[in-house]
N, CA, C and O atoms as CSV, one atom per row, in Angstrom:
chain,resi,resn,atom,element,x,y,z
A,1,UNK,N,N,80.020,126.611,168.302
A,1,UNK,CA,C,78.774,127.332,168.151
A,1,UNK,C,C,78.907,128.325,167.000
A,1,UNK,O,O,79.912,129.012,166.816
A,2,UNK,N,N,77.897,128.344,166.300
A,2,UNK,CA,C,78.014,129.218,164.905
A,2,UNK,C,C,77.185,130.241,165.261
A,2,UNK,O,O,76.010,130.090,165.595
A,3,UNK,N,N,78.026,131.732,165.170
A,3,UNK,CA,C,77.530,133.125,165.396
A,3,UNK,C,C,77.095,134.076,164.041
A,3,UNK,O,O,77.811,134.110,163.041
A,4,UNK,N,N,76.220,134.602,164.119
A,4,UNK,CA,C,76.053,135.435,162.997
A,4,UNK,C,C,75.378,136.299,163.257
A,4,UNK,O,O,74.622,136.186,164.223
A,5,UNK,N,N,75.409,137.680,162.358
A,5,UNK,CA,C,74.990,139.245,162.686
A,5,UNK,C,C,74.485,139.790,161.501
A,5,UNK,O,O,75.007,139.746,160.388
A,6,UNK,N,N,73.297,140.372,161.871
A,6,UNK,CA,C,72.352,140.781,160.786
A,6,UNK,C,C,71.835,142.795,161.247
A,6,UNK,O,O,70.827,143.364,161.669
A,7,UNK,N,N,73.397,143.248,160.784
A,7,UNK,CA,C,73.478,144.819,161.545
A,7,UNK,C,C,73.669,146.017,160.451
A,7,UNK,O,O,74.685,146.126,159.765
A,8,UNK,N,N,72.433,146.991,160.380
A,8,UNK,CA,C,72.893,147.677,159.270
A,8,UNK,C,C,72.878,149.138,159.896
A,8,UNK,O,O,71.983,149.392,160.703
A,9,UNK,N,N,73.985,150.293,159.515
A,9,UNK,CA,C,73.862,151.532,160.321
A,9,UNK,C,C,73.739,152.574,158.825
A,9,UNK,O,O,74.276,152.499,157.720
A,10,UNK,N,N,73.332,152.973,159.080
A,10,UNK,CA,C,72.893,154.341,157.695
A,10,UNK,C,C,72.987,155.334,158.098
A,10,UNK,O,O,72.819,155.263,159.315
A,11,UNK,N,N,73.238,156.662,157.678
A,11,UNK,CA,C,73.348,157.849,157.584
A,11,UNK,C,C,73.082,158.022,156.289
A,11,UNK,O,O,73.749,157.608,155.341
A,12,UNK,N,N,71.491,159.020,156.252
A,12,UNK,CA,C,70.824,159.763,154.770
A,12,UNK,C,C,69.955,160.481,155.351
A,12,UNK,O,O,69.729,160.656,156.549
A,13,UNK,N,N,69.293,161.046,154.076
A,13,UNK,CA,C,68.215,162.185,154.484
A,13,UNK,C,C,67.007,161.667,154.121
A,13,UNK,O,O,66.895,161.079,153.046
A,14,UNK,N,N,65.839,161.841,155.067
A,14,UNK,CA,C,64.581,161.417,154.319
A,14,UNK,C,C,64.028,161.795,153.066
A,14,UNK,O,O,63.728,162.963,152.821
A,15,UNK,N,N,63.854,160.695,152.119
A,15,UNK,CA,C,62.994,161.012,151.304
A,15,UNK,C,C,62.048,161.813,150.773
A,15,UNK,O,O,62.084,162.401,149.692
A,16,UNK,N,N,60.985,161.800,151.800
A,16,UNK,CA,C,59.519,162.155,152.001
A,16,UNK,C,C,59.190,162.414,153.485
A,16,UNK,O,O,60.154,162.219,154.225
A,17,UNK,N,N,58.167,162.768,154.031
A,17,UNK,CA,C,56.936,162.641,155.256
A,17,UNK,C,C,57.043,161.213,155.525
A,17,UNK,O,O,56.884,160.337,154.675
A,18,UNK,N,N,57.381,160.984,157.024
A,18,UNK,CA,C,57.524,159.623,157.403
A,18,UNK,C,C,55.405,159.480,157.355
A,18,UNK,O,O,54.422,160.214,157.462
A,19,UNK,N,N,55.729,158.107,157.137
A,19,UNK,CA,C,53.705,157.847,156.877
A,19,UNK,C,C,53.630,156.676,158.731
A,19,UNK,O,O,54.084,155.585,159.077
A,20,UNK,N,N,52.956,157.554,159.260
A,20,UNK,CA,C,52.777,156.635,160.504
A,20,UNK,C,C,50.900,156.015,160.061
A,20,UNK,O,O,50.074,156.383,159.226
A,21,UNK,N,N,50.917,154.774,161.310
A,21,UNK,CA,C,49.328,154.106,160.871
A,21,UNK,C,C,49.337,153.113,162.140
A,21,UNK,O,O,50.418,152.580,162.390
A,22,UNK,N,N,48.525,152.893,162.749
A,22,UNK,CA,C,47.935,151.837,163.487
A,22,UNK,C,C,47.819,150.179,163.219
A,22,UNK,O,O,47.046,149.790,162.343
A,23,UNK,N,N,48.417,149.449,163.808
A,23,UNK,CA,C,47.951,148.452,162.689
A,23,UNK,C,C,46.583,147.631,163.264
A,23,UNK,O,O,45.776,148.531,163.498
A,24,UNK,N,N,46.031,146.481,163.559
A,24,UNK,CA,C,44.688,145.977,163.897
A,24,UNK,C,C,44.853,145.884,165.209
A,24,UNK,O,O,43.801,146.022,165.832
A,25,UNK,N,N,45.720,145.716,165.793
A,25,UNK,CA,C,46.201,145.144,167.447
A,25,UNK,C,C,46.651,146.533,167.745
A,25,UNK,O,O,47.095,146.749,168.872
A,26,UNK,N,N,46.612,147.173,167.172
A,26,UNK,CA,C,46.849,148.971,167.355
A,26,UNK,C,C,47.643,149.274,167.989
A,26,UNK,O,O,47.427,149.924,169.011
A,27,UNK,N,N,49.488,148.718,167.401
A,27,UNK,CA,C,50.070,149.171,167.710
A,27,UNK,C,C,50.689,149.494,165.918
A,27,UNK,O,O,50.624,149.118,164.748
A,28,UNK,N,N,51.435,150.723,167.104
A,28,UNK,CA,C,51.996,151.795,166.050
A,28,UNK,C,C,53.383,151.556,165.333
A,28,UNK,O,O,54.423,151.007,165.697
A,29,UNK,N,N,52.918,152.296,163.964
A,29,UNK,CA,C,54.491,151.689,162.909
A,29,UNK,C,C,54.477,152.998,161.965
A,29,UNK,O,O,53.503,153.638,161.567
A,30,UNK,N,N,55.906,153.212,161.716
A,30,UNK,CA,C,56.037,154.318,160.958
A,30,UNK,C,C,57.235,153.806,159.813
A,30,UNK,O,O,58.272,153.186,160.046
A,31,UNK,N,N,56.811,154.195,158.770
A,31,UNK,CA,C,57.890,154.007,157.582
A,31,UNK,C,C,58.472,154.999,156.863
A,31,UNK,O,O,57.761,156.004,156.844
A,32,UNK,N,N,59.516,155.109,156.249
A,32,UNK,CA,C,59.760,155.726,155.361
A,32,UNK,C,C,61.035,155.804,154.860
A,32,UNK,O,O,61.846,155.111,155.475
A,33,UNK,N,N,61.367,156.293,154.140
A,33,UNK,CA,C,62.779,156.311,153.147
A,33,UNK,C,C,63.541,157.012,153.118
A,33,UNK,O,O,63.273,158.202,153.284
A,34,UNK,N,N,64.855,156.573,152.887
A,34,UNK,CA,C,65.968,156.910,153.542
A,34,UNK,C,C,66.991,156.907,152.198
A,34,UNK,O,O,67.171,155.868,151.563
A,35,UNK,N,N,67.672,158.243,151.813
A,35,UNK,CA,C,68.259,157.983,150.979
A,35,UNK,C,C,69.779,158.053,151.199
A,35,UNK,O,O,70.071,159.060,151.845
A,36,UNK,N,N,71.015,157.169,150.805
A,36,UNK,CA,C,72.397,157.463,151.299
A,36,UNK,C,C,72.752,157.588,149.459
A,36,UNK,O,O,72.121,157.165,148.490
A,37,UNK,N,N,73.975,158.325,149.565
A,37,UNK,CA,C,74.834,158.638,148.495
A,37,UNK,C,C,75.668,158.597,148.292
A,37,UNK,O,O,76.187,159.589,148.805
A,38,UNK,N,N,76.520,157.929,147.691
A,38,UNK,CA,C,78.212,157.764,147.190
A,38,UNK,C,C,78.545,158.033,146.077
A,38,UNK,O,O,77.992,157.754,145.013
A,39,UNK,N,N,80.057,158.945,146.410
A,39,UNK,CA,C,80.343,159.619,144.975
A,39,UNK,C,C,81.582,159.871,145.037
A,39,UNK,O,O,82.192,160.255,146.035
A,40,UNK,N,N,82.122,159.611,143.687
A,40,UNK,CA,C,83.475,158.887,143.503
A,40,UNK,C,C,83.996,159.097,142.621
A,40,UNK,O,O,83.132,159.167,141.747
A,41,UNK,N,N,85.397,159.350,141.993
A,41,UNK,CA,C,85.765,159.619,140.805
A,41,UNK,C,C,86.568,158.487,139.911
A,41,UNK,O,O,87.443,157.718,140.309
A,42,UNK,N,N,86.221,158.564,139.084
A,42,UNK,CA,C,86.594,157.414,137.841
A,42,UNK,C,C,88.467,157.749,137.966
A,42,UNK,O,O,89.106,158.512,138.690
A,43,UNK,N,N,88.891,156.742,136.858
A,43,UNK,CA,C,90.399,156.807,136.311
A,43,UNK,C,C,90.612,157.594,135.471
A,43,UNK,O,O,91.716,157.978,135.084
A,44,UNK,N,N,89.352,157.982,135.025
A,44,UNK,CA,C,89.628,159.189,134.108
A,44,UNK,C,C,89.573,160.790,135.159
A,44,UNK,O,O,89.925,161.890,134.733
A,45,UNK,N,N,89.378,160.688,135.678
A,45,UNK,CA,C,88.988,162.181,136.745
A,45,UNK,C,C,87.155,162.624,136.718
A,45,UNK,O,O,86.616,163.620,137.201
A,46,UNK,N,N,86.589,161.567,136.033
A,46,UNK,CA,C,84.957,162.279,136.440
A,46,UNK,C,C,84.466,161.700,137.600
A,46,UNK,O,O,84.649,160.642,138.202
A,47,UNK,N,N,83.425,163.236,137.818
A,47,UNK,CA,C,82.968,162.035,139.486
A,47,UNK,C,C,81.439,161.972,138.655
A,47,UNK,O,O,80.866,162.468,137.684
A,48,UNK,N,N,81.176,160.767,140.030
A,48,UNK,CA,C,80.136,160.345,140.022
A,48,UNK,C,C,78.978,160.243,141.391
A,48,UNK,O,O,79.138,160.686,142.529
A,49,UNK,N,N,78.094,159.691,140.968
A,49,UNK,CA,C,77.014,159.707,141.887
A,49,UNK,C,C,75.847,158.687,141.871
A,49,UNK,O,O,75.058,158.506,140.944
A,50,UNK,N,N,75.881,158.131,142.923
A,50,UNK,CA,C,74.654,156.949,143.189
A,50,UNK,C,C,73.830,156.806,144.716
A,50,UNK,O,O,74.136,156.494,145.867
A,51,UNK,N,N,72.760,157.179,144.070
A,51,UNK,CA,C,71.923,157.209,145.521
A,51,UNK,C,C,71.275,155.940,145.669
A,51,UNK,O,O,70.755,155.391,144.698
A,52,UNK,N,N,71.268,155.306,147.110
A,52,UNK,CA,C,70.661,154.016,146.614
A,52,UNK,C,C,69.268,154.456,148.223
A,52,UNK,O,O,69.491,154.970,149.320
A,53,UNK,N,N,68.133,154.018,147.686
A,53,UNK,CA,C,66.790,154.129,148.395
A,53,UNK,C,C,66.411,153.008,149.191
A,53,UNK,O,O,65.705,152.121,148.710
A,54,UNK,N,N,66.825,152.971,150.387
A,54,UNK,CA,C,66.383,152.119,151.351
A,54,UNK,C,C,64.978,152.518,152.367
A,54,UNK,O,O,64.790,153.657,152.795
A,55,UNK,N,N,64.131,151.434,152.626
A,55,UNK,CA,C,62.518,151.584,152.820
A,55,UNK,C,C,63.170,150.939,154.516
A,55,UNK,O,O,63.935,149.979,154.611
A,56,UNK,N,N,62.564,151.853,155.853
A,56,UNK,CA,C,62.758,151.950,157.073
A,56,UNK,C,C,61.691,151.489,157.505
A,56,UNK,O,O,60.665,151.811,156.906
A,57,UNK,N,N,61.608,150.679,158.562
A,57,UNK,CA,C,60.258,150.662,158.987
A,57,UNK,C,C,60.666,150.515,160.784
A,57,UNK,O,O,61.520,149.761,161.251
A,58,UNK,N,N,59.864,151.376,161.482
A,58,UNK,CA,C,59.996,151.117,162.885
A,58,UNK,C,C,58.277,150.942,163.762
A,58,UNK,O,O,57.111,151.161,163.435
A,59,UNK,N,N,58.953,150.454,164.938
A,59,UNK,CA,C,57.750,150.283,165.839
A,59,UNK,C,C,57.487,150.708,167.121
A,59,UNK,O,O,58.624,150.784,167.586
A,60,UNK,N,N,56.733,151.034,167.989
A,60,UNK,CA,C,56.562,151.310,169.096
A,60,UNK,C,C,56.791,152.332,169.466
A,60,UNK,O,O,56.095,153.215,168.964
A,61,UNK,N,N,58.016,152.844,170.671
A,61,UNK,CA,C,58.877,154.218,170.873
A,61,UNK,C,C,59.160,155.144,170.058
A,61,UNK,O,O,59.173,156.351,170.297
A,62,UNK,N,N,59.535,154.294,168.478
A,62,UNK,CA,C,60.459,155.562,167.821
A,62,UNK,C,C,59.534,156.125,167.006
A,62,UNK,O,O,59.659,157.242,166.503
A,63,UNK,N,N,58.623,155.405,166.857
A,63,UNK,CA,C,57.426,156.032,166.112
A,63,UNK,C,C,56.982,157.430,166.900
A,63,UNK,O,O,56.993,158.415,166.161
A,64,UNK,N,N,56.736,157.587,167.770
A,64,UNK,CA,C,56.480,159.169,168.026
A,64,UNK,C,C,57.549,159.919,168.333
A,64,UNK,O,O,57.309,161.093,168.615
A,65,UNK,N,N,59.000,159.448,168.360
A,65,UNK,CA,C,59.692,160.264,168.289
A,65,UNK,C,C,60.138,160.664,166.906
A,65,UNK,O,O,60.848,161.669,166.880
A,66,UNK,N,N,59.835,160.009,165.594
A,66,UNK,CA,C,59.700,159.980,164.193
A,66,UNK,C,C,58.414,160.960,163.787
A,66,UNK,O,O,58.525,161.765,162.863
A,67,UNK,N,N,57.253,160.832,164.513
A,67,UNK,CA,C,56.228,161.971,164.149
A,67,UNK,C,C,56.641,163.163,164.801
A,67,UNK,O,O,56.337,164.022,163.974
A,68,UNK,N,N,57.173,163.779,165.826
A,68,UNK,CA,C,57.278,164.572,165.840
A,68,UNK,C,C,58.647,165.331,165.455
A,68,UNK,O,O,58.599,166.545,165.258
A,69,UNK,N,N,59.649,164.757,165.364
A,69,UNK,CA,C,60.981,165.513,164.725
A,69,UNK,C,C,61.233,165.255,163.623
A,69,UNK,O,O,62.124,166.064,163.361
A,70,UNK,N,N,61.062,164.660,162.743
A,70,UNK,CA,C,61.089,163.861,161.450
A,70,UNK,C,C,60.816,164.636,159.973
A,70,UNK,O,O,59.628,164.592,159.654
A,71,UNK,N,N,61.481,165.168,159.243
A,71,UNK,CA,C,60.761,165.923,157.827
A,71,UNK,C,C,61.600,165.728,157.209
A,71,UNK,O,O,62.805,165.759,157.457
A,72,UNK,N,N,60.659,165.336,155.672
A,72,UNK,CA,C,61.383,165.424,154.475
A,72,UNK,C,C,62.449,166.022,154.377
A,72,UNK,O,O,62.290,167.210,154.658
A,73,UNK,N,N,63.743,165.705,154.041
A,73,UNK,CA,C,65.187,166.098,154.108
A,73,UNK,C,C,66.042,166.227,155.156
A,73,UNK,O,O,67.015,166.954,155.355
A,74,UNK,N,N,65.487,165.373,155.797
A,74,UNK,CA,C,66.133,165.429,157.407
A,74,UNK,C,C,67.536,164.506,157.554
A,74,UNK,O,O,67.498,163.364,157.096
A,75,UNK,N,N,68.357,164.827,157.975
A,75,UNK,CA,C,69.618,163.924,158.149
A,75,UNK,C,C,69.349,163.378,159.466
A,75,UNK,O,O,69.370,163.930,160.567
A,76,UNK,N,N,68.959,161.565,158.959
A,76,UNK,CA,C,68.991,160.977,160.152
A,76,UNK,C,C,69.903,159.666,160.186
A,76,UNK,O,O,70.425,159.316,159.127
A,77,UNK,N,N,70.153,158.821,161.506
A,77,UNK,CA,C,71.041,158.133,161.972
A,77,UNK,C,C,69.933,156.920,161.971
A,77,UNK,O,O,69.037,157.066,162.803
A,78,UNK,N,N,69.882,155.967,161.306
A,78,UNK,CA,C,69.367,154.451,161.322
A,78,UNK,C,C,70.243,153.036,161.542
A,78,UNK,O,O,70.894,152.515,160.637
A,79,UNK,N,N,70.141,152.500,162.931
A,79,UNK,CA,C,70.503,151.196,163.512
A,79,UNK,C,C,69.163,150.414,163.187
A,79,UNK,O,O,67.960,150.639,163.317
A,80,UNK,N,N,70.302,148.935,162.488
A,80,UNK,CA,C,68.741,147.642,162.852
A,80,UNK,C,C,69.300,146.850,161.826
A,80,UNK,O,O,70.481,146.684,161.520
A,81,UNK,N,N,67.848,146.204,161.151
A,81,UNK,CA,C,68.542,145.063,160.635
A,81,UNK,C,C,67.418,144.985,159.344
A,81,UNK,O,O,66.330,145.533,159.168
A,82,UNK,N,N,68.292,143.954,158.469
A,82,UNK,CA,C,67.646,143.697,156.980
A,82,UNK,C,C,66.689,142.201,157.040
A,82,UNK,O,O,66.918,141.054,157.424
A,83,UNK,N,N,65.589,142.870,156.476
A,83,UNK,CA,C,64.656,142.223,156.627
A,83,UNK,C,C,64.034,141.512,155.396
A,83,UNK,O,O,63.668,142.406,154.634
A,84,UNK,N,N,63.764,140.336,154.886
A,84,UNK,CA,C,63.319,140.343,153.416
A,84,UNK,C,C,62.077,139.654,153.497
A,84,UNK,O,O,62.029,138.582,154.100
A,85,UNK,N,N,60.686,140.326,152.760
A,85,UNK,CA,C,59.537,139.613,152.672
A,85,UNK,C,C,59.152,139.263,151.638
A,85,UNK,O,O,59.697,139.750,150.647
A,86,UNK,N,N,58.043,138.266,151.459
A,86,UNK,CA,C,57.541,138.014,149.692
A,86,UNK,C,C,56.275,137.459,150.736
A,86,UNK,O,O,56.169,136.913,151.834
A,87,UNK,N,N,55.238,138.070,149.436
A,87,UNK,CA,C,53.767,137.650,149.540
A,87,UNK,C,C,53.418,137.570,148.101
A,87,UNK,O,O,54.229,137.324,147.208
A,88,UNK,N,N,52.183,137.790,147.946
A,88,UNK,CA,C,51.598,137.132,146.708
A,88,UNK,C,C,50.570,138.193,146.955
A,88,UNK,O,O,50.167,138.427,148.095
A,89,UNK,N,N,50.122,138.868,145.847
A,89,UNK,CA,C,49.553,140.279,146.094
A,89,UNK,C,C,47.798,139.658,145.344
A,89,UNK,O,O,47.658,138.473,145.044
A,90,UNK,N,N,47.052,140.330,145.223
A,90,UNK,CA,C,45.540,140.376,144.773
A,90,UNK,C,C,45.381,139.494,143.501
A,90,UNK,O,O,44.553,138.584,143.452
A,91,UNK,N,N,46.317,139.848,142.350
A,91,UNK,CA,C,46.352,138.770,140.841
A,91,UNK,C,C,47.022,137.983,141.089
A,91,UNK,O,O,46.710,137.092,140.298
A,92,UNK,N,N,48.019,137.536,141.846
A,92,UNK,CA,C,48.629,136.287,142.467
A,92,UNK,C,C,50.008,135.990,141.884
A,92,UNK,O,O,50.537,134.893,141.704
A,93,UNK,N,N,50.614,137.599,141.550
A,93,UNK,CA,C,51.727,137.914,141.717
A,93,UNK,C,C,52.677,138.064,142.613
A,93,UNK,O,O,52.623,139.085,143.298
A,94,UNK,N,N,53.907,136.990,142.868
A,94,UNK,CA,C,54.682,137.058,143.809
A,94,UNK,C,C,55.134,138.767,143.938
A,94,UNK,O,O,55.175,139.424,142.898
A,95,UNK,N,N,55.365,139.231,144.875
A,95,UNK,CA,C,55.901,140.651,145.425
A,95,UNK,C,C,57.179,140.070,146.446
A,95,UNK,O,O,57.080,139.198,147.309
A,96,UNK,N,N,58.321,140.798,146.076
A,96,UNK,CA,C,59.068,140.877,147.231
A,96,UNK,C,C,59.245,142.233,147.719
A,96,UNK,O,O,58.982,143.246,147.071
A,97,UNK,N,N,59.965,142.169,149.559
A,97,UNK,CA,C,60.455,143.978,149.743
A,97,UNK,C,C,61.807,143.738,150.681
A,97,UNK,O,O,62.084,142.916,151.554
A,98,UNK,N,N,62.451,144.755,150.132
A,98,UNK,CA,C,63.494,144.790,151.472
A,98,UNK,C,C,63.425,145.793,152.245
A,98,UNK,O,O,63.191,146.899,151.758
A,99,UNK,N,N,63.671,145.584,154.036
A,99,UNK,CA,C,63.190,146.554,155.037
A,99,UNK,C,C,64.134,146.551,155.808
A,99,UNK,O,O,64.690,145.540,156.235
A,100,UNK,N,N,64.411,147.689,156.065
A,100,UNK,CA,C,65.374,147.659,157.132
A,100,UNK,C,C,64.346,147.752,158.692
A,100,UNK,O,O,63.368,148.479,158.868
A,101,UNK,N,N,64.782,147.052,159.385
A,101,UNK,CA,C,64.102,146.674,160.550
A,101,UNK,C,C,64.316,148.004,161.607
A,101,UNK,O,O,64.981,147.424,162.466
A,102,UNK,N,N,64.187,149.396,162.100
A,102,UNK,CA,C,65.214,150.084,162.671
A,102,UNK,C,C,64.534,149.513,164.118
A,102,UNK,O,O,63.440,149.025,164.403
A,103,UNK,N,N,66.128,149.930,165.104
A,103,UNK,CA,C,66.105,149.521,166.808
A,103,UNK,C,C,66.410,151.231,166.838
A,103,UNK,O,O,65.461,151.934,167.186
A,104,UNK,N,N,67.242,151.663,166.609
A,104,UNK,CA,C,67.332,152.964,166.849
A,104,UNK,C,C,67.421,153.640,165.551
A,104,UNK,O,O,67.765,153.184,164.461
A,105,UNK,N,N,66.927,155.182,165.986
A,105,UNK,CA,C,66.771,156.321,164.963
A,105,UNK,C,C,67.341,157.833,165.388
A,105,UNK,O,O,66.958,158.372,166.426
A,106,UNK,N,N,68.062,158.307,164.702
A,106,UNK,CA,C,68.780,159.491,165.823
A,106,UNK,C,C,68.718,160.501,164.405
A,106,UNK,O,O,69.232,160.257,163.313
A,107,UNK,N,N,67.943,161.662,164.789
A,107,UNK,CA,C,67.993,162.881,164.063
A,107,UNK,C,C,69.242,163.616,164.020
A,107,UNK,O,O,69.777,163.731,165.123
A,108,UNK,N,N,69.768,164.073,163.173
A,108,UNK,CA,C,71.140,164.378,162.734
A,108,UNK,C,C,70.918,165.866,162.677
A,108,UNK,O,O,71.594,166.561,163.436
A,109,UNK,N,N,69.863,166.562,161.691
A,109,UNK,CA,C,69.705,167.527,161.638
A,109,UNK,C,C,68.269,168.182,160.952
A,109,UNK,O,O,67.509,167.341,160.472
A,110,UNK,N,N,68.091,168.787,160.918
A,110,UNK,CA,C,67.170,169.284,160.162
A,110,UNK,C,C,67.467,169.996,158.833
A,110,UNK,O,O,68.489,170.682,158.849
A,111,UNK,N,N,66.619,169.959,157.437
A,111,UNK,CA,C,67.347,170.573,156.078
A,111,UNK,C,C,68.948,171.071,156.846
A,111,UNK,O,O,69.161,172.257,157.100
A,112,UNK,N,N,69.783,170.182,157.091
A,112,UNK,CA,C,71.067,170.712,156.994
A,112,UNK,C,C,71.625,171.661,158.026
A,112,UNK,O,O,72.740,172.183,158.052
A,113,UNK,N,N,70.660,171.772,158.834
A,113,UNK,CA,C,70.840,172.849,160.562
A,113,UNK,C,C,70.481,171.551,161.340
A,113,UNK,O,O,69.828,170.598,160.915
A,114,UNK,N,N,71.090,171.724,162.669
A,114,UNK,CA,C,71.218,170.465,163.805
A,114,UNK,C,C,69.701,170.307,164.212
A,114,UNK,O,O,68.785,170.763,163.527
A,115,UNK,N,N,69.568,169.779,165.116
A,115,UNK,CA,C,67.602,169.783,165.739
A,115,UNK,C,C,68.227,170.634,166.946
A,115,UNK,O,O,69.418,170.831,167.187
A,116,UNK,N,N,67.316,170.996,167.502
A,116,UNK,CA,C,67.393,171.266,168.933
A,116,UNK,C,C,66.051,170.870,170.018
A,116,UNK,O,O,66.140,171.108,171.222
């Protein structure tokens, strides 16, 4: 039997204001961005720095626990999985996106102080 795992865990700070919305069947979804950072020093002794911007998207539960503890610069904890879509937008330009799917979301801290 052939097994395989599609598991991604992050630690970053939000971006922005998570954007929550309804969708037609009116259930609830909240997105937003998540930035992690690695930084490292060369062979020569300089460091460096690369932030890479991953797009979150959750559903149901964590969505109101995302509206109400959730702010721009927040250190949070993201479980789930990578998701890849392509559509074809209005001029009939292929679009792709990558999403991280989250199952769980755990607030780390607030600007850099814990939550309580």
């Amino acid at each position: 039997m052939s097994r395989s795992l599609n598991k991604v865990e992050l630690i970053g700070n939000l971006g922005g204001v998570p954007e929550v919305r309804t969708t037609a069947d009116g259930v609830r979804v909240a997105t937003f961005t998540l930035a992690t950072t690695r930084r490292w020093t060369d062979r020569d002794g300089r460091l460096h720095e690369k932030t890479e911007w991953h797009k979150v998207v959750a559903w149901d539960q964590l969505v109101m626990l995302i509206e109400r503890q959730l702010r721009k610069g927040d250190r949070v904890y993201v479980e789930g999985r990578v998701e890849y879509r392509s559509w074809e937008d209005r001029t009939g330009r292929k679009r792709q996106v990558t999403e991280i799917l989250a199952r769980e979301v755990i607030p780390l801290g607030a600007g850099g102080h814990e939550v309580e």
